[in-house]
Legacy VTK file of the C-alpha trace (Angstrom):
# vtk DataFile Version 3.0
C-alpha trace
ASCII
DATASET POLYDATA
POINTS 456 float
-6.720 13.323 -48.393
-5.487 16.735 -47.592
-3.742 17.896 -44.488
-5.333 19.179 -42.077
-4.204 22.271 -39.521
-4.683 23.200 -36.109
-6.599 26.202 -36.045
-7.509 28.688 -32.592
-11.184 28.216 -33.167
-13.693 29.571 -30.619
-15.360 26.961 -29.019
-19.033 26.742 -29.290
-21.244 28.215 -26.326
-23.719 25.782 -26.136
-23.438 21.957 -26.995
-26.209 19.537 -26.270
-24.950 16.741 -24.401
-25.914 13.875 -27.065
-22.911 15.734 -29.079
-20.641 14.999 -26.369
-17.742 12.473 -27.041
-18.568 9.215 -25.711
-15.664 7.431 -24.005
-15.541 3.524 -24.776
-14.302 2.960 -20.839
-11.241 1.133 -20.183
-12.259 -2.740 -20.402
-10.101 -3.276 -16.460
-12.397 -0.912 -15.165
-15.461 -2.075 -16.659
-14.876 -5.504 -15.201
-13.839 -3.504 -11.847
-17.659 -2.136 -12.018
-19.334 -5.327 -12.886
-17.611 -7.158 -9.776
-18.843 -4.071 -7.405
-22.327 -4.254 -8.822
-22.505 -7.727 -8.608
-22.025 -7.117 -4.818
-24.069 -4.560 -4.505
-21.501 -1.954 -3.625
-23.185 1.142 -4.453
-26.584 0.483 -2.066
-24.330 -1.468 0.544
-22.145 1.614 0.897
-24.526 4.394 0.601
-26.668 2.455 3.777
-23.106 2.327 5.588
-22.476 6.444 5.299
-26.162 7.670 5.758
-25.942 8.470 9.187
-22.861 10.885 8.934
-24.848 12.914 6.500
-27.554 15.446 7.288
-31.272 13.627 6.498
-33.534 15.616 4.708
-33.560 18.403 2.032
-30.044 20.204 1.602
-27.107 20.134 -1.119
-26.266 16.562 -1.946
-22.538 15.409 -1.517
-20.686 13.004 -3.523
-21.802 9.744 -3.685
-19.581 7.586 -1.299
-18.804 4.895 -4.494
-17.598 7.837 -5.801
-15.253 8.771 -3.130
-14.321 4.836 -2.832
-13.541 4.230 -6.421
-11.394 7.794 -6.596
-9.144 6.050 -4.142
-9.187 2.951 -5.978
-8.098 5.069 -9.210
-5.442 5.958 -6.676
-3.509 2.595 -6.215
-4.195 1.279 -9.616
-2.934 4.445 -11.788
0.168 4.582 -8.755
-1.179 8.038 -7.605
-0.404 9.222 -4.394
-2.086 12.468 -3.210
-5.460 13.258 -3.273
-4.823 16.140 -5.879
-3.415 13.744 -8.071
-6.195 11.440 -8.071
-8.621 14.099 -8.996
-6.456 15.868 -11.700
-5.825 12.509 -12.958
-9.785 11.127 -12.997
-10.757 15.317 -14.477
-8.465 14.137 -17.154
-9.554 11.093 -18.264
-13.423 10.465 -20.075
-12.598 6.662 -19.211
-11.868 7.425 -15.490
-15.253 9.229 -15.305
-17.185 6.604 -16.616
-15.657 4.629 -13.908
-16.882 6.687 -11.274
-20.101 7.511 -13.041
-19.813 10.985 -13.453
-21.807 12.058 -16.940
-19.858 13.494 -19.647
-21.205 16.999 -18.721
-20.220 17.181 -15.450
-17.035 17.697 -13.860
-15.195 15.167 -11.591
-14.939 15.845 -7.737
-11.832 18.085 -6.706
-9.288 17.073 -4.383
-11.324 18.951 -1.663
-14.043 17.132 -2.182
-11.962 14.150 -1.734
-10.124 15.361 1.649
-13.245 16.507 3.123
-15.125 13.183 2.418
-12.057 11.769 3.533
-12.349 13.158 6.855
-16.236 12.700 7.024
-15.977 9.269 7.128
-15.121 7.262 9.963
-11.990 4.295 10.535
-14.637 2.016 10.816
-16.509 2.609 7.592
-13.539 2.415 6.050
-12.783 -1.206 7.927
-15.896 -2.097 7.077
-15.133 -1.394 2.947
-11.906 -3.445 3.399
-13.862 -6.187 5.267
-16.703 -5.762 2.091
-13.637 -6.436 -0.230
-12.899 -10.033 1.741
-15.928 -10.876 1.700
-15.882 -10.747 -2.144
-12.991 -13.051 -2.149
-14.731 -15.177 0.260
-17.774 -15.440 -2.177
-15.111 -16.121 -5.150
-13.492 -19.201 -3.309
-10.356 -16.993 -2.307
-9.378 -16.986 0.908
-8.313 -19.853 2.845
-7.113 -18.441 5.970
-5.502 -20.845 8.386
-1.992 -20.413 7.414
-0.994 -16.652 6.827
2.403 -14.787 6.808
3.268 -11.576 8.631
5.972 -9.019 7.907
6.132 -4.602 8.588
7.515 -2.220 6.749
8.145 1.892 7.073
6.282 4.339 5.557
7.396 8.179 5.576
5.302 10.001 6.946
4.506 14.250 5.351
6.738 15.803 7.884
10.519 16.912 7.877
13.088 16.298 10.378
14.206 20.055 9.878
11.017 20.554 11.482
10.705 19.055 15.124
10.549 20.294 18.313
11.117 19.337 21.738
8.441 18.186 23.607
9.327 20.217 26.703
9.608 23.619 25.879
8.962 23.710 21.898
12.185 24.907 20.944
12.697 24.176 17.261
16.089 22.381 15.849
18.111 25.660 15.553
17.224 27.453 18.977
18.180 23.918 20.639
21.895 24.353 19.102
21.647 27.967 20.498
21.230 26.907 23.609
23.798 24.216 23.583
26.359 26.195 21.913
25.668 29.049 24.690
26.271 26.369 27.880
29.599 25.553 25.873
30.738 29.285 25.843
30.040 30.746 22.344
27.886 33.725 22.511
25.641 35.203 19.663
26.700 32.156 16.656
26.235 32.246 13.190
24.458 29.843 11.626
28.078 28.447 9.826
29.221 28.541 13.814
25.969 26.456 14.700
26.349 23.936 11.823
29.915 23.670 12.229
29.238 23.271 16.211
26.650 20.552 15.615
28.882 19.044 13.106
31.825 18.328 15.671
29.414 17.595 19.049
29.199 14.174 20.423
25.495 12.119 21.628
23.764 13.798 18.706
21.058 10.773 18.932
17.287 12.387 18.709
14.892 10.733 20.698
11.273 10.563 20.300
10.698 11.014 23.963
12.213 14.225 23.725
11.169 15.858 20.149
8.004 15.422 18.392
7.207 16.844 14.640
4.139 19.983 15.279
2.300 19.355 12.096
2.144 15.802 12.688
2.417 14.320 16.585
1.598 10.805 15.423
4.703 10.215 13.415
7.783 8.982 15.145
11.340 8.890 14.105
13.046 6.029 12.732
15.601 4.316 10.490
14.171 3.328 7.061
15.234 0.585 5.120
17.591 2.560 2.703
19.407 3.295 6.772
18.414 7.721 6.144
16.417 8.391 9.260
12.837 10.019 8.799
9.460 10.930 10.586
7.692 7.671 9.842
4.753 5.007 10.383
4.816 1.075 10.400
2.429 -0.742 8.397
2.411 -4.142 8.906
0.370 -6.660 6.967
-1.303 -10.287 7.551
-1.382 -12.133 4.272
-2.825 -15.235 3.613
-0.021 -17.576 2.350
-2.082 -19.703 -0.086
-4.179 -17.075 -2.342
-1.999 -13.616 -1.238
-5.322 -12.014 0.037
-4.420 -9.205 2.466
-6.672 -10.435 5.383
-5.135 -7.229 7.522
-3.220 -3.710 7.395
-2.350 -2.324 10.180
-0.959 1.299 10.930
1.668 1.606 13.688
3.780 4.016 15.502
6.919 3.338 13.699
8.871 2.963 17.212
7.312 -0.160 18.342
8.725 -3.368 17.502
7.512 -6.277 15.956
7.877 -8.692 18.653
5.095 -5.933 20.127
2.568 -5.718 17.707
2.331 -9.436 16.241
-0.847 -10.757 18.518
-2.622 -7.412 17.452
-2.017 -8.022 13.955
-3.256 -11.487 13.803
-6.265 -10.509 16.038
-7.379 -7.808 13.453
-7.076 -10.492 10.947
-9.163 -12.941 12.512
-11.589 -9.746 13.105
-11.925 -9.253 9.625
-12.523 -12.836 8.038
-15.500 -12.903 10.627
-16.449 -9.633 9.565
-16.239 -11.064 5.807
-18.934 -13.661 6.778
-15.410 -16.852 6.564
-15.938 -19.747 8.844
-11.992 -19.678 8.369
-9.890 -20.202 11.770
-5.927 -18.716 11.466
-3.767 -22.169 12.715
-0.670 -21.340 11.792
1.286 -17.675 11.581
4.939 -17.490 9.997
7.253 -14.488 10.321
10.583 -13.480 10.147
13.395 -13.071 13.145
12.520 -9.878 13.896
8.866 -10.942 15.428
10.728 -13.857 17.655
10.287 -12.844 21.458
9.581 -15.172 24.373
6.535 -13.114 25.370
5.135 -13.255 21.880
5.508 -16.490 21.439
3.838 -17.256 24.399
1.164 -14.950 23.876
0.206 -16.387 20.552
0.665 -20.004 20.987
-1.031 -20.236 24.494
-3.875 -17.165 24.559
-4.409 -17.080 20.271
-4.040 -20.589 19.944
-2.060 -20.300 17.114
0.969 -22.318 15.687
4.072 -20.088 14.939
6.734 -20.592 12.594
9.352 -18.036 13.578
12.960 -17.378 12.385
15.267 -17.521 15.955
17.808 -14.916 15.749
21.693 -16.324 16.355
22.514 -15.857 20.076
26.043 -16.080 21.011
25.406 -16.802 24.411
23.725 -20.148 25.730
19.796 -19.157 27.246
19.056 -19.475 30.577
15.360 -20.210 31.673
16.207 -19.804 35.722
13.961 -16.663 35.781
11.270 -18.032 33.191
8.545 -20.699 33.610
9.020 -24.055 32.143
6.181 -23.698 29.954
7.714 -20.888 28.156
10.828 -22.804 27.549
8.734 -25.444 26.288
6.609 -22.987 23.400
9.891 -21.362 22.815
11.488 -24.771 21.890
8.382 -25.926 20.287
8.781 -22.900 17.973
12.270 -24.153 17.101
11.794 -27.331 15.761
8.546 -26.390 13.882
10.929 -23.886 12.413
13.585 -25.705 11.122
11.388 -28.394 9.608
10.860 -28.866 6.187
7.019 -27.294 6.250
8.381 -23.978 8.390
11.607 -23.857 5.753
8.939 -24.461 3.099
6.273 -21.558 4.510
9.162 -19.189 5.376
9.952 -19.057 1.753
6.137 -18.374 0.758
6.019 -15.877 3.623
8.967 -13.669 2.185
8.010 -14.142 -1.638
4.152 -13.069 -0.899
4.171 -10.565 1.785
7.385 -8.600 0.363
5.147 -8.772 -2.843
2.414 -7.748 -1.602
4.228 -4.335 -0.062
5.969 -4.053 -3.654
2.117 -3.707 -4.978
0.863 -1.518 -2.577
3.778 0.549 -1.574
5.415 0.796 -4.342
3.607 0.710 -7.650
0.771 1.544 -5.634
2.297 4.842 -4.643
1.440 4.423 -0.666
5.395 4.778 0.133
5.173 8.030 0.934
2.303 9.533 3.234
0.336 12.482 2.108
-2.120 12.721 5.163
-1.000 13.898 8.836
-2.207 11.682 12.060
-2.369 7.951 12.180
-6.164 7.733 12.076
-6.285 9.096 8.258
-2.831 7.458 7.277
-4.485 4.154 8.567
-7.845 5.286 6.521
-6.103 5.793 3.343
-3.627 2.836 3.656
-6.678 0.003 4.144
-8.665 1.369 1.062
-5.178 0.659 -0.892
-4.540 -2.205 0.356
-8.175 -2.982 -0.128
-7.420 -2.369 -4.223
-4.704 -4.818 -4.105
-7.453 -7.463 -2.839
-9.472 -6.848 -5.783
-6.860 -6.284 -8.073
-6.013 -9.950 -6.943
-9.719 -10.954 -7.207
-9.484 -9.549 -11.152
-6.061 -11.294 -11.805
-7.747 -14.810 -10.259
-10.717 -14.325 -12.619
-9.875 -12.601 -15.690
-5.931 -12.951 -15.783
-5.674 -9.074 -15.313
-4.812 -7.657 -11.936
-4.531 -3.599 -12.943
-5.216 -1.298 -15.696
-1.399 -0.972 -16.254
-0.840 -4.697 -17.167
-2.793 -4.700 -19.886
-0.065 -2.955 -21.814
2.283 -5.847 -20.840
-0.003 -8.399 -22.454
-0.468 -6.007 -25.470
3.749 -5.837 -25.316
4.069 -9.475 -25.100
1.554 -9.762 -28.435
3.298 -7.760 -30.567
6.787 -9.411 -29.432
5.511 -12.836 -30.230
4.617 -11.165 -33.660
7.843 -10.106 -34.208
9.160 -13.327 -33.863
6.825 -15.150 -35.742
7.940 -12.937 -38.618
11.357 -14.027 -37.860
11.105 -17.904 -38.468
8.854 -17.239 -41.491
11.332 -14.564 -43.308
14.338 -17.435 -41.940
12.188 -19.906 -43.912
12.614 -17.634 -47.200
16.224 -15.981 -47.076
19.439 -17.334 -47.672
20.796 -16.278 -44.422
21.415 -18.726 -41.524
18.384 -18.626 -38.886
20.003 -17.517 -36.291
21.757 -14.320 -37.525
17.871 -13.557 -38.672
16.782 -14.231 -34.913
18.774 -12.376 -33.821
18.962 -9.460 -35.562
14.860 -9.691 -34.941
15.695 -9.732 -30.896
18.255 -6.807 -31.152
15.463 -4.945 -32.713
13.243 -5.906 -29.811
15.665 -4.882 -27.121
15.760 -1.492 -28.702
11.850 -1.415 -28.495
11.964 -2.104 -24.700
12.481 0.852 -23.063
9.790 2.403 -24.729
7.313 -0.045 -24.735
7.718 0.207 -20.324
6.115 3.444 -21.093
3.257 2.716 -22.837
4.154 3.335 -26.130
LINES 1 457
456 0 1 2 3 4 5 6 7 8 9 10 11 12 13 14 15 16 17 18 19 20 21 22 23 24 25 26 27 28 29 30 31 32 33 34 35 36 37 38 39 40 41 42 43 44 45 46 47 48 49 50 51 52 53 54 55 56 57 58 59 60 61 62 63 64 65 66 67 68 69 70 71 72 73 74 75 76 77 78 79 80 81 82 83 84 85 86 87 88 89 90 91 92 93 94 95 96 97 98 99 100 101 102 103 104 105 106 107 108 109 110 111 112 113 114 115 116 117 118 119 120 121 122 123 124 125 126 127 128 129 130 131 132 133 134 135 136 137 138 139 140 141 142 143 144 145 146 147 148 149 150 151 152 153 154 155 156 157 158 159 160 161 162 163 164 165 166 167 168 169 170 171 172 173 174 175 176 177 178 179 180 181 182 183 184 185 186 187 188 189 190 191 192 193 194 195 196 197 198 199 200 201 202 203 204 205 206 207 208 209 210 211 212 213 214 215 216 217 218 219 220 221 222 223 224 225 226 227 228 229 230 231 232 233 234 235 236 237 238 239 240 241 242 243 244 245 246 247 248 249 250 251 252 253 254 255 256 257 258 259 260 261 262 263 264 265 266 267 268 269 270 271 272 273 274 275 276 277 278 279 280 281 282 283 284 285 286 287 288 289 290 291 292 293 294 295 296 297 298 299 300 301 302 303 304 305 306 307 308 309 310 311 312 313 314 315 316 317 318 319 320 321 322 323 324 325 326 327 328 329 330 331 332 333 334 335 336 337 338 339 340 341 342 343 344 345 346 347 348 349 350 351 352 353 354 355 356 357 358 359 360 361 362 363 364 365 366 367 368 369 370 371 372 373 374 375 376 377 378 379 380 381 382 383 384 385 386 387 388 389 390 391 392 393 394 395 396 397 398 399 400 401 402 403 404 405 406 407 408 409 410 411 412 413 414 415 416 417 418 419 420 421 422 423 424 425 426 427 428 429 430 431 432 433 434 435 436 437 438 439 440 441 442 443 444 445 446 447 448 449 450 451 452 453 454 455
């Protein structure tokens, strides 16, 4: 066979589409498309948006699978932004097929994307999310009555360089101005200003005072590396026993969790109804942070819900003077569930699977970072991904494979066992003692590591 060369040929003018390469389609996604069309995703969907289109003649949009599976594409490949998703599904023949675009046609852009985005509704989008459950429901996957809840901080697309105050609209800099002017230095430079907000005391920024002008919604808070950004709170309901998502809340990121618990668990019971589950939530568990006597009381008495709740070490002795004695009693009651061998055992669950479930979503799923400005569309985006972690779940429980990704691992963990396969038969055959062949075989495989993590 000869060598062949790259050559600068001019590509033809006209090719007829049966002359097209065919992509085989990625076998994750395939099974991806057979569960939605089992469902009946496309028709569901398309009945769901029809009213917030024009009826009648006029220039067809995308279809809304399309715009549903894009984002999809989004958590599985660990895509961010919306430009990324669509550079990432132009470029791949496999990725099209997904989404049903034809060969000759081009993928929708990322303005496509942001305008669909914005078309359609929070409660469409709930109502994909609560589509998604009720898939697990059909599969025999949610169980409901004992779930775990836990919040974590997402930044939000805005800088703190870039805030104002709420009062007057002074920026950053012409707030030091005026500071530096009351203390008696006129006209500064900007190495006076930094060096004069360098050396002041009470720097503390408050968001009832200063508010970032591209995006209101945000609010400023300590993340959990301790830098301080323009951030939401996304807090999530998992069910303990199958790590189904039942709810995904957006949040300022100022309010606490001992304020937002009953809202959480409410949504969640919203949804599995929504999902068509008979499934009743008995029993919550969360971590320190969540334990408040007005929580407690709200959820055990008005929710009717058992809580499992880490109490935070007080140095001091409670009084209950001021307090009924039936909050002394749930707050007690809370206590002693706590410290019993089932809330020891489903505190451990509830940090495994909920901080899992944030490593999937926020961080291989690339939703650690915001991309969108206002809490309606943060919220939007954030339920469809957690919505892919559902039926990434759903595809791990059937088929053993939860993402496209991990089928490298298994093809990874093939070729290792290969390796070492060939290492007991060669130890069979040569001289040499079997373990200086094994491990000479496993140095070899260490070396191999880094690359195979890439994909190689």
């Amino acid at each position: 066979m000869s060598l062949g060369k790259r050559k600068n040929e001019q590509q033809d003018l006209w090719v007829a589409t049966s002359d097209l390469p065919k992509s085989p389609g990625h076998p994750f996604y395939r099974k991806l498309n057979e569960l939605l069309a089992e469902a009946k995703f496309d028709p569901w969907i398309e009945d769901r948006c029809r009213e917030f289109y024009i009826p009648g003649p006029g220039r067809p949009s995308i279809p809304p699978g399309v715009y549903f599976r894009m984002i999809l594409v989004g958590y599985f490949e660990g895509i961010a932004s919306q430009r990324g998703i669509a550079w990432r599904c132009s470029d791949s023949r496999s990725l099209a097929d997904f989404l049903g675009v034809p060969s000759n046609k081009p993928t929708p852009d990322h303005s496509t994307l942001s305008r669909t985005h914005h078309r359609l509704p929070e409660s469409t989008h709930a109502e994909m999310f609560a589509f998604v459950l009720g898939i697990a429901e059909r599969k025999g996957l949610i169980s409901g009555e004992t779930v775990g809840v836990d919040s974590t901080t997402l930044e939000a697309n805005a800088a703190m360089k870039s805030i104002v105050r709420k009062d007057n609209g002074e920026d950053w800099k012409e707030y030091l101005r005026r500071l530096a002017k009351d203390a008696g230095i006129e006209n500064p430079t900007n190495e006076e200003l930094r060096r004069f907000d360098k050396n002041r005391k009470d720097k503390k920024v408050s968001n009832d005072d200063w508010q970032s002008p591209t995006d209101p919604d945000s609010r400023i808070t300590k993340m959990k590396d301790g830098t301080t950004h323009l951030a939401y709170k996304a807090e999530h309901v998992v069910d303990l026993e199958t790590e189904i998502v039942l709810a995904a809340t957006i949040y300022p990121a100022n309010r606490a969790d001992t304020d937002t618990l009953a809202e959480s668990l409410i949504e969640a019971q919203r949804n599995l109804m929504a999902a068509g589950s008979d499934a009743n939530i008995q029993e919550a568990a969360a971590d320190k942070g969540y334990h408040a006597t007005k929580q407690l009381v709200t959820v055990n008495r008005y929710l009717e819900v058992r809580t499992y709740i880490a109490q935070p070490d007080r140095k001091d002795r409670r009084r209950w003077t001021d307090k009924p004695d039936e909050h002394k009693q749930l707050v007690y009651a809370n206590r002693r569930r706590s410290k019993g061998e089932r809330g020891k055992r489903l505190q451990r669950l509830r940090s495994e699977r909920t901080e899992r479930s944030f490593a999937h979503v926020c961080e291989t799923g690339g939703a650690r970072r915001c991309w969108l400005h206002g809490i309606v569309h943060v919220g939007k985006r954030y339920l469809m991904q957690v919505a892919a972690k559902n039926l990434g779940m759903i595809l791990w429980k059937l088929f053993g494979v939860g993402t496209a990704r991990s089928l490298q691992g298994q093809a990874a963990l093939l070729w290792l066992l290969q390796i070492a396969l060939e290492a007991i038969q060669r130890a069979s055959r040569a001289p040499r003692s079997f373990n200086a062949i094994l491990n000479a075989r496993w140095r070899r495989i260490a070396s191999w590591t880094p690359r195979l993590a890439r994909g190689h």
